[in-house]
C-alpha positions as CSV (number, residue, x, y, z in Angstrom):
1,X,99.0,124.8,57.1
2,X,95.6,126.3,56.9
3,X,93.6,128.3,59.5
4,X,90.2,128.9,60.1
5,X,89.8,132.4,61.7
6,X,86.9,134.9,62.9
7,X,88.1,138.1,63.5
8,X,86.8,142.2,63.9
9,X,87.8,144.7,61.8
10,X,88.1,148.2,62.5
11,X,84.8,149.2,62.7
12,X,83.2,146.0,64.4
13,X,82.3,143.9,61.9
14,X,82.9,139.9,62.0
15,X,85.3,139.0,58.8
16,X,86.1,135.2,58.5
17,X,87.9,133.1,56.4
18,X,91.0,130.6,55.9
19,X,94.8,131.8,56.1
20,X,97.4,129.9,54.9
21,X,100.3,129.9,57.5
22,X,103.7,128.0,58.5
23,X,102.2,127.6,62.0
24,X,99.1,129.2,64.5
25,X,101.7,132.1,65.5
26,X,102.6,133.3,62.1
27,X,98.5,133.3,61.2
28,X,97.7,135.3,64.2
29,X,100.8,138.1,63.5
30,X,99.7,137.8,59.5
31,X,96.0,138.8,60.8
32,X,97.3,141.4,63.6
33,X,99.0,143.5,60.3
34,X,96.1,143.5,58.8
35,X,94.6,145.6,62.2
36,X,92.1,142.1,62.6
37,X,90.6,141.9,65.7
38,X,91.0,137.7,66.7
39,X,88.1,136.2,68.4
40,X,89.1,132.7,67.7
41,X,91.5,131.0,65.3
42,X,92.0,126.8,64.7
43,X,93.8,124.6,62.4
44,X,91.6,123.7,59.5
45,X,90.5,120.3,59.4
46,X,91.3,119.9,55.7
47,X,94.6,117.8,56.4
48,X,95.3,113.5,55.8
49,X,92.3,111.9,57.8
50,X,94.3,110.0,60.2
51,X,96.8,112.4,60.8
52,X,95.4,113.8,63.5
53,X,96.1,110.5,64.6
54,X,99.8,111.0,64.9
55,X,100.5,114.1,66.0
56,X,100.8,114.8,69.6
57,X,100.3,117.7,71.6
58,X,102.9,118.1,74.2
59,X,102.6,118.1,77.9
60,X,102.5,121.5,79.7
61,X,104.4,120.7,82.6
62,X,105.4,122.6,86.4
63,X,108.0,124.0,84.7
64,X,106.6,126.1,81.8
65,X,104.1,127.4,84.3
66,X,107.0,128.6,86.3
67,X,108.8,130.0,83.3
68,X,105.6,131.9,82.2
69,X,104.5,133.1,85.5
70,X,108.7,134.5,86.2
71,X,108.4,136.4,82.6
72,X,105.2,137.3,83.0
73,X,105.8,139.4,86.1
74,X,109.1,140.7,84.9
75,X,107.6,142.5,81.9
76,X,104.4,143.5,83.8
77,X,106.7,145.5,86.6
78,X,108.9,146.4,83.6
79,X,105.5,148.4,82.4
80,X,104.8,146.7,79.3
81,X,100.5,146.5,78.8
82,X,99.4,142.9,79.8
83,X,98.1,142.2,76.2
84,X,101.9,142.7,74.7
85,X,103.4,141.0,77.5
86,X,101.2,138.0,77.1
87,X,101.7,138.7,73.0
88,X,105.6,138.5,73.4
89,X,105.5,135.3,76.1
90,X,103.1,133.4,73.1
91,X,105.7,133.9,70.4
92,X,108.8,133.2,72.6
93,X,107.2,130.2,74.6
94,X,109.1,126.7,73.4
95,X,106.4,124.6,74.4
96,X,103.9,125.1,71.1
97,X,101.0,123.7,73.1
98,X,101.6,126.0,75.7
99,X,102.0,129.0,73.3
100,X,98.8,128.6,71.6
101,X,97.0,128.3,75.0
102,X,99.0,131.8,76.2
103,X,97.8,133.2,72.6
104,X,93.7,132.4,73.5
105,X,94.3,134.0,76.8
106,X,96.2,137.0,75.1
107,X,92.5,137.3,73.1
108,X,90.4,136.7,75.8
109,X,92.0,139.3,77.5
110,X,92.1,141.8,74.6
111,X,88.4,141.6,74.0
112,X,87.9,142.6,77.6
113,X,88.2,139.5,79.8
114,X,90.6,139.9,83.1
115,X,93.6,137.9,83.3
116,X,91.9,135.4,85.9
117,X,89.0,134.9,84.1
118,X,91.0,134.3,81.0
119,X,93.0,131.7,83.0
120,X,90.1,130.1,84.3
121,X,88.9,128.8,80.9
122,X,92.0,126.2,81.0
123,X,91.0,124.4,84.1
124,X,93.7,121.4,83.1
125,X,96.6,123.8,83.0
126,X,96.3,126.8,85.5
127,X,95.2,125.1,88.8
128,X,92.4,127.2,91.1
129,X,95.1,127.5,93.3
130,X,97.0,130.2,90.6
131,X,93.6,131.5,89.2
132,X,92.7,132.7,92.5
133,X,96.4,134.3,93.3
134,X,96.1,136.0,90.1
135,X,92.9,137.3,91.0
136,X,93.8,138.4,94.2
137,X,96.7,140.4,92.2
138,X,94.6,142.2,90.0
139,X,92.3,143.5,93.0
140,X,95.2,144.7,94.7
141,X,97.5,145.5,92.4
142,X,100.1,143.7,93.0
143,X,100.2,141.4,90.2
144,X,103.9,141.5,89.1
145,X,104.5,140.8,92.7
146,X,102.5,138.1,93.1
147,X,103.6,136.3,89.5
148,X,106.4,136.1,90.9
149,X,105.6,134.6,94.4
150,X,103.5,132.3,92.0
151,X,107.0,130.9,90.0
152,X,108.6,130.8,93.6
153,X,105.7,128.3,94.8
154,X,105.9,126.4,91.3
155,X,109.2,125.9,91.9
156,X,109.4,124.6,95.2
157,X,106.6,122.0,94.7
158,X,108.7,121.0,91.2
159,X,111.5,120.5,93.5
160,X,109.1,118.8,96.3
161,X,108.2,116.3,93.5
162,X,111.2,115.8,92.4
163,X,112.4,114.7,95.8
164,X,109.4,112.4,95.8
165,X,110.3,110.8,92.8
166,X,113.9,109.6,93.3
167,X,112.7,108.3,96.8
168,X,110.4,105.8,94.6
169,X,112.6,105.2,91.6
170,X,115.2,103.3,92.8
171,X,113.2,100.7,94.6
172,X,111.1,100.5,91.5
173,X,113.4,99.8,89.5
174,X,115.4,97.3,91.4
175,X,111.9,95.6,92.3
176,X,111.3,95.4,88.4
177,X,114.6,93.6,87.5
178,X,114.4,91.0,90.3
179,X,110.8,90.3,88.9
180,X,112.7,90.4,85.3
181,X,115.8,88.5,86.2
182,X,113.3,85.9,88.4
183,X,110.7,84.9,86.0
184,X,113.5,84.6,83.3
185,X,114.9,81.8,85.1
186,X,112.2,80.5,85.9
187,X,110.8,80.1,82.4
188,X,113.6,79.9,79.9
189,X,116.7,79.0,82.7
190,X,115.1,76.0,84.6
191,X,113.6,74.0,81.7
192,X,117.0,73.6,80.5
193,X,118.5,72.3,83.8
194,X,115.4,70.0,83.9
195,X,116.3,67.9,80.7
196,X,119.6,67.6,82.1
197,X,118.5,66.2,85.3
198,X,116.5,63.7,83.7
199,X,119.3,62.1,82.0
200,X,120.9,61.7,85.5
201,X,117.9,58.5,86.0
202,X,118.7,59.7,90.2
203,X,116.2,60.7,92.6
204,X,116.4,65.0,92.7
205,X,117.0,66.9,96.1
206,X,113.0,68.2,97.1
207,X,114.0,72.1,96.8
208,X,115.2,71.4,93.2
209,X,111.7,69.2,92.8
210,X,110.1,72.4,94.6
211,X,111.8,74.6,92.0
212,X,110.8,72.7,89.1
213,X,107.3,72.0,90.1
214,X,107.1,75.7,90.3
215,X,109.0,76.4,87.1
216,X,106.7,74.0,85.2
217,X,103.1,75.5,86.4
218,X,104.3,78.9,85.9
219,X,105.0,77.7,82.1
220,X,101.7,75.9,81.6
221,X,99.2,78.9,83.3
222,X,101.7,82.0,82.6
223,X,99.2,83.3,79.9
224,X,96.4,82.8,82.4
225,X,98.1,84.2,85.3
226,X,99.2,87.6,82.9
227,X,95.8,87.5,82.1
228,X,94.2,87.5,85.5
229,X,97.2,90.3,86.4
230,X,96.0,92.8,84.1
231,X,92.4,92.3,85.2
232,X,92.7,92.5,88.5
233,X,95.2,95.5,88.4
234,X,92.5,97.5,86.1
235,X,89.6,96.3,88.5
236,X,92.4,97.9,91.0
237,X,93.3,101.2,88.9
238,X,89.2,101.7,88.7
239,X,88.7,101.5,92.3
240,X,91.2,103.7,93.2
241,X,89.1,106.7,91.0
242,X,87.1,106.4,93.4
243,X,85.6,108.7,96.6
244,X,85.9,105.6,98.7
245,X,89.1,103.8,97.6
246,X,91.0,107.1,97.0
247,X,90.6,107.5,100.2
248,X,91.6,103.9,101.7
249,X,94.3,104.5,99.1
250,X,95.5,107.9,100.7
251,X,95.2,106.6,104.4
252,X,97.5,104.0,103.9
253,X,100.2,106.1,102.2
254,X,100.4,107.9,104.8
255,X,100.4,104.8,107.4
256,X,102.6,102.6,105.7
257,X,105.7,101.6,107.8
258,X,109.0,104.0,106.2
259,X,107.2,105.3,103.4
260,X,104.3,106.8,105.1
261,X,106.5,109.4,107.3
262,X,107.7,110.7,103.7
263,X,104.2,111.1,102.8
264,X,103.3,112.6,106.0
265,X,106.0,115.6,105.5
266,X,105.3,116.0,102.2
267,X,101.5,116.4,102.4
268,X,102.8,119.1,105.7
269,X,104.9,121.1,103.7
270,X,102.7,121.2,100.4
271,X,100.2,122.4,103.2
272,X,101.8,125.0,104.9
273,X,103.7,126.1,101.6
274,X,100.6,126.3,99.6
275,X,98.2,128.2,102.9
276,X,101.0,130.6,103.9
277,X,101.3,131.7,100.1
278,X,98.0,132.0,99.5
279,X,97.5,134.3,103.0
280,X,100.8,136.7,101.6
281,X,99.1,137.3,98.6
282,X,96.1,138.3,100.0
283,X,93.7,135.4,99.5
284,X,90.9,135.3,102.7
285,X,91.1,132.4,104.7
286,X,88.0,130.4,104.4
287,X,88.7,130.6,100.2
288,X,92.5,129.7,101.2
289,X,91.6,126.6,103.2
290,X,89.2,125.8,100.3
291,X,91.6,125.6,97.7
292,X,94.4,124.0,99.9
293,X,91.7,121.5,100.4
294,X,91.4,120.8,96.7
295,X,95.4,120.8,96.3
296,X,96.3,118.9,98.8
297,X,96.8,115.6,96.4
298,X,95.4,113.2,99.2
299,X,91.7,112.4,100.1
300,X,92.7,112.4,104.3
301,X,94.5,115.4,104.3
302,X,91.7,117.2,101.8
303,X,88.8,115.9,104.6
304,X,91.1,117.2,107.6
305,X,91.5,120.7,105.9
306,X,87.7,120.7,104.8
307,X,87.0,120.2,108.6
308,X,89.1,122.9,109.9
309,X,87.7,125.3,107.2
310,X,84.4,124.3,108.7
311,X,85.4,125.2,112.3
312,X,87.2,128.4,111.1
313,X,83.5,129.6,109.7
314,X,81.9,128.7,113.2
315,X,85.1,130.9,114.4
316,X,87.6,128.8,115.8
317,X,91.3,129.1,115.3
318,X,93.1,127.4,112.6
319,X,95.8,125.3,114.9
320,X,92.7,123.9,116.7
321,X,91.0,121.6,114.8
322,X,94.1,120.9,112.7
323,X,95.3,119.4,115.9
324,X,92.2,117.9,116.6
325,X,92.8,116.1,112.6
326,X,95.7,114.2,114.0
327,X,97.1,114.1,110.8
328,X,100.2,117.3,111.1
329,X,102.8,116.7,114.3
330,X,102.2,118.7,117.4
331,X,104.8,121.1,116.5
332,X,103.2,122.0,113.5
333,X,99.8,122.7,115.6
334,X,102.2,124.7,118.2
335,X,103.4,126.6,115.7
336,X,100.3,127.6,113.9
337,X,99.2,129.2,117.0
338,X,101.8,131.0,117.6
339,X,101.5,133.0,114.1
340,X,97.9,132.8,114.6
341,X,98.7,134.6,117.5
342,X,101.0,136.7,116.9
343,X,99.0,137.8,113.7
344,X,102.0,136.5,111.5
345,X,100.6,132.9,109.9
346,X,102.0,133.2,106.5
347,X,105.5,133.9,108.1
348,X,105.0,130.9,110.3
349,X,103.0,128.5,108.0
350,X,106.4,129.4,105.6
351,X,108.8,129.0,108.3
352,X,107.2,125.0,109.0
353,X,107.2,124.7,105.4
354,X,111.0,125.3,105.0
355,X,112.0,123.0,107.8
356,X,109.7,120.1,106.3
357,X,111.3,120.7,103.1
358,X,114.8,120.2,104.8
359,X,112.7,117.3,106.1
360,X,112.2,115.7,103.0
361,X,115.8,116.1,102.0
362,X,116.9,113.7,104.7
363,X,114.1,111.4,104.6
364,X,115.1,110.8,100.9
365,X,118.5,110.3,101.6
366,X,118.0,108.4,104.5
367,X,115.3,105.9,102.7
368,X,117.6,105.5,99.9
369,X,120.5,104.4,102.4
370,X,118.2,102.2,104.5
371,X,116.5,100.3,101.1
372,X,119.5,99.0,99.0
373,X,121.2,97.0,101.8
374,X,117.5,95.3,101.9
375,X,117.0,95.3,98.3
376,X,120.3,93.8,97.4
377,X,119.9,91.2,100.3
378,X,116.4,90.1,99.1
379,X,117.6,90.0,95.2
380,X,120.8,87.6,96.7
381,X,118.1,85.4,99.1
382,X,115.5,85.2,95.8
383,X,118.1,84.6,92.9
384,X,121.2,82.7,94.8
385,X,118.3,80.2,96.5
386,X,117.0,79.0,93.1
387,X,120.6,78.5,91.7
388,X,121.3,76.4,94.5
389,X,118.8,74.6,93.9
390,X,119.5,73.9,90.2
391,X,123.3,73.2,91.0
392,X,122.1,70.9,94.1
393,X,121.9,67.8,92.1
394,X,125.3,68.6,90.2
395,X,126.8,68.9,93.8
396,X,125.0,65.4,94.3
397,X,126.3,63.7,91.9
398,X,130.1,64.8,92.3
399,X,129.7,63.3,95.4
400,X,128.7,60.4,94.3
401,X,131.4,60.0,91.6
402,X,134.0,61.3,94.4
403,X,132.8,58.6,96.8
């Protein structure tokens, strides 16, 4: 692979050119021996002209973050110069993507930018939520500490998600195979029986005449109807995007009958979790409740916070117009007060987030307990009703020939 690089040598001057390379990493330590200063380094575009086509870059996810933030802070309490730590966690780092992004900050930071600011070039992958946690690190210095309080957060939202995620996956699923299993009898099971039935030359039952009437306009406008579908569910996906049905779209997931007391803890503990970390590492409040605004992942909870951030400035409490949102339980409210109070918030605001975590835990369990008695009993109503009515005129005619 080729590389196009601009470097600095010793005494300042810009020296570019091309290195030829097994991958980005290997350029970077081939330039480093030769005591090259980087400034930038990319791929050159000399390769197959569709094959950037192909090739893939892969997903930084939760987890990576919470890998580099761990390692990060071990080596910086460990004593090792941020530039080699950062130098070390790019060669190591599985994810390539990731690597190559940890590489541009280790530059960024060599040539004098802080580790925030470095960080705050890549927007898409370090949120403003760990920018400003790192920056609040650096002024203190605490950095190591706060890395590390940084992995611990990571990892309890991963896990939050997580949670999240098997609550919906089950239903989905079964939802999508009745859908399956029902429009494959529809289309390819019932015009069978049909032909059959018309040898019989006997009047059909009216569900199976239902059935079949159904059966037969799903056949002739299926295209149609598949067609109007995907329109309508992009006219759908585009409206969602946005101000207005984002938030229609947010208010009703947390309204919804069983699923929107889910939402409703896990937008209160991503809350409390996400202010109460921010506080500890030292973050001030009206720039906390700014970014827990922005990180709060729905439009009602992001306007309730954005109000109480505006009452905090005219210098009320935090518990009081969070209580006034009527979007967080009383005892949420209560308890804010208290460490408001008491001058201990973060150790409250973690305290809440803990129980609602435990919270979640049960509502999973108990959603997933509560749907698949229903699920099961709507797949038996759905599918045993239209087999019944395809056997009805078999049971008909045995009768018949019996009598």
């Amino acid at each position: 692979m080729n590389f196009k690089y601009v470097t600095k040598d010793k005494d300042g001057k810009n020296v570019s050119g091309t290195i030829d390379a097994a991958d980005r990493t290997a350029a970077i330590t081939a330039l480093r021996k030769k005591e090259l200063i980087i400034i930038s380094i990319d791929e050159s575009k000399t390769a197959l002209p569709f094959s950037g086509l192909f090739k893939a870059k892969k997903k930084i996810k939760i987890d990576d973050l919470v890998i580099f933030s761990r390692q990060l802070a071990t080596m910086v309490d460990a004593g090792i110069p941020l530039v080699g730590a950062l130098d070390i966690l790019g060669e190591q780092m599985e994810n390539k993507t990731f690597s190559a992004v940890i590489i541009e900050i280790r530059n960024d930071v060599e040539t004098g930018s802080s580790l925030s600011e470095a960080l705050s070039k890549h927007k898409k992958i370090f949120s403003q939520l760990f920018v400003n946690m790192v920056k609040a690190g650096e002024s203190s210095g605490m950095l190591d500490e706060i890395l590390d309080r940084l992995a611990l957060y990571l990892e309890k939202t991963s896990s939050l998600q997580r949670k999240i995620k098997s609550a919906l996956v089950y239903p989905a699923v079964v939802s999508s195979m009745a859908i399956g299993i029902t429009l494959l009898l529809m289309l390819k099971v019932i015009p069978v029986f049909k032909g059959i039935f018309e040898g019989f030359g006997s009047q059909l039952p009216v569900p199976t005449m239902v059935l079949i009437a159904i059966s037969d306009a799903m056949q002739k406008y299926f295209i149609l109807c598949a067609v109007a579908f995907t329109f309508i569910v992009i006219l759908v996906a585009k409206y969602i995007k946005t101000e207005k049905g984002q938030l229609q779209v947010d208010t009703l997931m947390l309204r919804i009958p069983v699923f929107g007391v889910l939402f409703t803890k896990v937008a209160v503990s991503k809350f409390t979790r996400t202010l109460s970390t921010l506080i500890k590492s030292g973050v001030p409040i009206l720039a906390a409740l700014d970014i827990v605004g922005k990180t709060a992942g729905n439009k009602m909870v992001e306007r309730a916070i954005d109000n109480v951030r505006a009452n905090v400035r005219e210098g009320e409490s935090v518990a009081e117009p969070l209580a006034r949102a009527k979007i967080f339980p009383p005892m949420v409210t209560r308890m804010v007060s208290v460490g408001e109070q008491t001058g201990e918030l973060e150790k409250m605001l973690s305290k809440i987030a803990d129980f609602y975590d435990e919270q979640v835990d049960a509502a999973v369990a108990s959603l997933t307990s509560m749907m698949e008695p229903f699920i099961i009993a709507f797949l038996g109503i759905v599918i045993g009703t239209i087999v019944i009515c395809m056997f009805l005129p078999i049971f008909k005619l045995t009768s018949i020939a019996g009598g």
